[in-house]
N, C-alpha and C positions, 0 to 999 in steps of 0.2 A: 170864568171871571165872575167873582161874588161882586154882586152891586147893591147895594139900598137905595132904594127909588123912593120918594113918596107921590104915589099913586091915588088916584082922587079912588076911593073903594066903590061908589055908586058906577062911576063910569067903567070901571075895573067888574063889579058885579053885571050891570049890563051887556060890556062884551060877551064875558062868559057865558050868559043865557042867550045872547045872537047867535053866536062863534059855533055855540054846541062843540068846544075843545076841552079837551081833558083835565089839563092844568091851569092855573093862572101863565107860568112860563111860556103854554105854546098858545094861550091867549096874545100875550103882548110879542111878542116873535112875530104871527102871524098877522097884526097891527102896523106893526111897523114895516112887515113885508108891502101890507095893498098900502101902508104911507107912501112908501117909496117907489110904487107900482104908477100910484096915481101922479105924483109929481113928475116921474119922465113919460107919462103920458101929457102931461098940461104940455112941458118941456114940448114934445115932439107937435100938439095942436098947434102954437105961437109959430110954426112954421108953415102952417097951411096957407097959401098962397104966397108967400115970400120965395120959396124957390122957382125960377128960371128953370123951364122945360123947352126941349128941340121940338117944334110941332111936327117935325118931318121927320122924326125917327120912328121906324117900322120895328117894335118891338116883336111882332111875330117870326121878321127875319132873323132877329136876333138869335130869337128861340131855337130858327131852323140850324144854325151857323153851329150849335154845338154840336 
């Protein structure tokens, strides 16, 4: 799929020299890959202490039962 983006070129030239990637292409690929990496990370923090745990569950037994 051909797209025309316009692309700020400074932030576009700074990837590239972090990234150390080949092209502009798997520059913005791999951008958008840790974007998406890091938002269902935030995603999964905003649940640290929200879920309800069994204090009494023997998760070693568990282990054993397989």
């Amino acid at each position: 799929m051909a797209t025309n983006l316009a692309i700020d070129s400074e932030l576009l030239d700074a990837a590239l020299k972090i990234g150390k990637q080949k092209s502009k292409k798997d520059t913005v690929n791999l951008a958008l890959y840790e974007f998406i990496k890091r938002r269902k990370m935030a995603d999964i923090i905003e649940l640290f202490g929200k879920v309800e745990y069994d204090s009494d569950y023997e998760y070693k037994e568990a282990r054993r039962a397989r």
